[in-house]
C-alpha positions in Angstrom: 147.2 35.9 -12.0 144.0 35.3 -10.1 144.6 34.7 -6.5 141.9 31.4 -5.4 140.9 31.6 -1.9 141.1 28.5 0.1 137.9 27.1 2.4 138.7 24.8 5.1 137.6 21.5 4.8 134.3 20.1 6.7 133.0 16.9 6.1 129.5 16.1 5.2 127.8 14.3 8.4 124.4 13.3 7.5 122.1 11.9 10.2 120.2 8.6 9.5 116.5 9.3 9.3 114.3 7.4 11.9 112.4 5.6 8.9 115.1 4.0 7.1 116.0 0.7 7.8 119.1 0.0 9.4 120.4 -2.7 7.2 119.7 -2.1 3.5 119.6 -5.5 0.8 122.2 -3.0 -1.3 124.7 -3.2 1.7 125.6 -7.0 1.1 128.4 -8.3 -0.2 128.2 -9.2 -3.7 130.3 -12.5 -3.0 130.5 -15.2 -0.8 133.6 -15.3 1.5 135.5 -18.9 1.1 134.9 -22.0 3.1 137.2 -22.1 6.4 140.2 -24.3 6.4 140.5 -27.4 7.1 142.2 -28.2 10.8 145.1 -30.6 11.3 144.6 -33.4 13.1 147.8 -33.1 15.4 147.6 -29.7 16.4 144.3 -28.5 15.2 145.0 -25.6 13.8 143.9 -23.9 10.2 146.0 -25.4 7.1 146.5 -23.5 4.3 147.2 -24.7 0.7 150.8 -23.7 0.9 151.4 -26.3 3.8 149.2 -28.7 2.8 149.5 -32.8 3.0 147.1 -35.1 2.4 147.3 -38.1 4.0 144.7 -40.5 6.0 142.0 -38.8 4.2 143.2 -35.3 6.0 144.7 -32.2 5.8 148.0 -32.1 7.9 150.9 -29.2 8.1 154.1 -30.3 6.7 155.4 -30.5 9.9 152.6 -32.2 11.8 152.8 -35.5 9.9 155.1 -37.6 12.5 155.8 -40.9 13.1 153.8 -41.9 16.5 156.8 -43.5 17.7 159.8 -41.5 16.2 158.6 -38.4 15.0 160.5 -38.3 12.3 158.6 -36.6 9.6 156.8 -38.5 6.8 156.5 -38.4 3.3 153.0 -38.3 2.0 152.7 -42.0 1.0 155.9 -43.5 2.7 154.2 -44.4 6.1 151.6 -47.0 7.6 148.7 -45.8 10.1 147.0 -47.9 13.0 144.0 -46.0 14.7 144.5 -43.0 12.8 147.9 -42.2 13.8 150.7 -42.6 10.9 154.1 -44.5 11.6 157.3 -45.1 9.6 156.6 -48.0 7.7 159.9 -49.6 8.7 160.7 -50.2 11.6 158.6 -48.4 13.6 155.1 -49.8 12.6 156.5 -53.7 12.6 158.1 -53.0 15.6 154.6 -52.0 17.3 151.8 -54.4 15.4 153.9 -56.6 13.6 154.2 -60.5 14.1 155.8 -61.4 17.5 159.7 -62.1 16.2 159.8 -58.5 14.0 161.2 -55.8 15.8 160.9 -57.5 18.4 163.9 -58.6 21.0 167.0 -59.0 18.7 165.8 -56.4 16.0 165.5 -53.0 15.9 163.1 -51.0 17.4 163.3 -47.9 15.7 165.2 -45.0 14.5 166.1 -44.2 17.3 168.1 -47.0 18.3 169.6 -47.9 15.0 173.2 -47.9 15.3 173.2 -48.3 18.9 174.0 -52.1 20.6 172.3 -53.2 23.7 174.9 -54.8 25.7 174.6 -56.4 29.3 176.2 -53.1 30.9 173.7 -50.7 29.2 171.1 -52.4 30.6 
């Protein structure tokens, strides 16, 4: 058997000359990086594709799209918007921009009080 000596290992430092330019046309990346996400409108933060809705012409989180009133969440599609903010489409919305008598005084106002009489003593 033939006994192979071992040399330690240096690295290879090479100095950059003072004529070569500093940023060379090879050094680019050969792709472009993709666009930045979109930001939610309620909490302005990055949404990704996995957590994406699409409503009001906008890219929300899951989570984000509320009721203005409620907050109960919303199903894409399942809600009415005034000024750019979306509502439950019953009763909340009525209830805010509707005609006088809907949701108005003997109705109710929203999810939040459904199920719950007003009498005199809870006043």
């Amino acid at each position: 058997w033939m006994r192979l000596k071992t040399v330690p290992y240096r690295p290879l430092l090479v100095q950059p000359s003072e004529s070569a330019p500093r940023t060379s046309p090879l050094a680019k990346m050969p792709w472009k990086p993709p666009p930045p996400a979109a930001k939610c409108p309620k909490c302005d933060k990055s949404v990704y594709a996995a957590e994406k809705v699409t409503a009001l012409g906008k890219d929300w989180h899951k989570l984000c799209l509320k009721c203005g009133k409620c907050n109960k969440l919303l199903a894409n599609g399942g809600f009415l918007e005034h000024d750019g903010t979306p509502y439950c489409e019953k009763p909340c919305y009525g209830a805010l921009f509707g005609p006088e008598g809907y949701g108005r005084g003997g109705g109710v106002e929203s999810h939040k009080d459904f199920g719950h009489a007003k009498t005199e003593l809870s006043k």
